[in-house]
N, C-alpha and C positions, 0 to 999 in steps of 0.2 A: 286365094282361090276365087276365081271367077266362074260365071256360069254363061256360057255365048248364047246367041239368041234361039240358038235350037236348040238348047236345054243340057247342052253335052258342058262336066265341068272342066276347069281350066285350070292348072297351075301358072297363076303369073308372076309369083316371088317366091322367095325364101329369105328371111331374114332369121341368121344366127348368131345371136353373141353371144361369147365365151361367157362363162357363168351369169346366163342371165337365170331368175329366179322367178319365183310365182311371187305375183306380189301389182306393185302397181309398176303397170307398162311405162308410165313417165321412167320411173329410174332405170331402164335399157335405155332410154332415148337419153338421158341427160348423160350416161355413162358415157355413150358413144359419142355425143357432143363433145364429152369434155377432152377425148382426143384429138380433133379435129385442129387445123390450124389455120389463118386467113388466105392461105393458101387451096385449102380444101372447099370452098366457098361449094362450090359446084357442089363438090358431091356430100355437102350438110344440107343445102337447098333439094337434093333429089332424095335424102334420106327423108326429111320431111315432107316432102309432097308423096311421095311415097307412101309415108306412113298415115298420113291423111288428119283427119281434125283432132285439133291436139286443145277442145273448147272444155274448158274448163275454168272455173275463176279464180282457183289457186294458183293458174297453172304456173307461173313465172317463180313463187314464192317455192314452191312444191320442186320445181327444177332449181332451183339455187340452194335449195336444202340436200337433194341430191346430187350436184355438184363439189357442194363439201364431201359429201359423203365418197364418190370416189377420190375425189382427192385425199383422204386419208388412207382409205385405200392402199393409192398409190402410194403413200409415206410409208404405212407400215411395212408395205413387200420392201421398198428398197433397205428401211431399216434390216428387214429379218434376210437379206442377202448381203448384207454387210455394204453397202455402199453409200457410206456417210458423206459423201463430197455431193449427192442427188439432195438429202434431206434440207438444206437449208432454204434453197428457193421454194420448197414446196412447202415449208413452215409457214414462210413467208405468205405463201398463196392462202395457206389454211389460217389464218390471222387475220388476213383480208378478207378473204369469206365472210369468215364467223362475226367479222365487224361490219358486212353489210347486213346477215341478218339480224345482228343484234336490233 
């Protein structure tokens, strides 16, 4: 919401992600990140300008934390839909993770 120069207000977004929660706004932003692929450059670059200052001094430590976190996430729905040929690369990722923040 914006407010123009003659005082009248503005809708100039909506940002909705599926089960986002109350909590800290970082972990919507790293969720949606962790979709994205080099491909999506553009529109990870418009999500974040968009979203605007992201100034914080955890912030990189605090998104890598919740990056695992969806990525487990992502582990346990494919487990609890039965499709064990997804879980291993994403083992994989969740290993790597945990070994960077370790």
């Amino acid at each position: 919401m914006l407010v123009t120069p003659d005082g009248t207000p503005q809708l100039c977004g909506i940002v909705d992600f599926e089960n986002a929660t109350a909590g800290d706004p970082l972990m919507d932003i790293a969720k949606a990140l962790y979709y994205f692929t080099p491909k999506d450059a553009a529109r990870r670059a418009g999500l974040l300008a968009g979203y605007g200052a992201l100034d914080r001094p955890d912030r990189e430590a605090t998104m890598a934390l919740y990056r695992l976190a969806a990525t487990l996430e992502l582990w346990c729905w494919f487990a609890q839909i039965g499709k064990m040929d997804a879980l291993s690369p994403i083992t994989r990722e969740l290993e790597s993770a945990a070994n960077t923040l370790a």
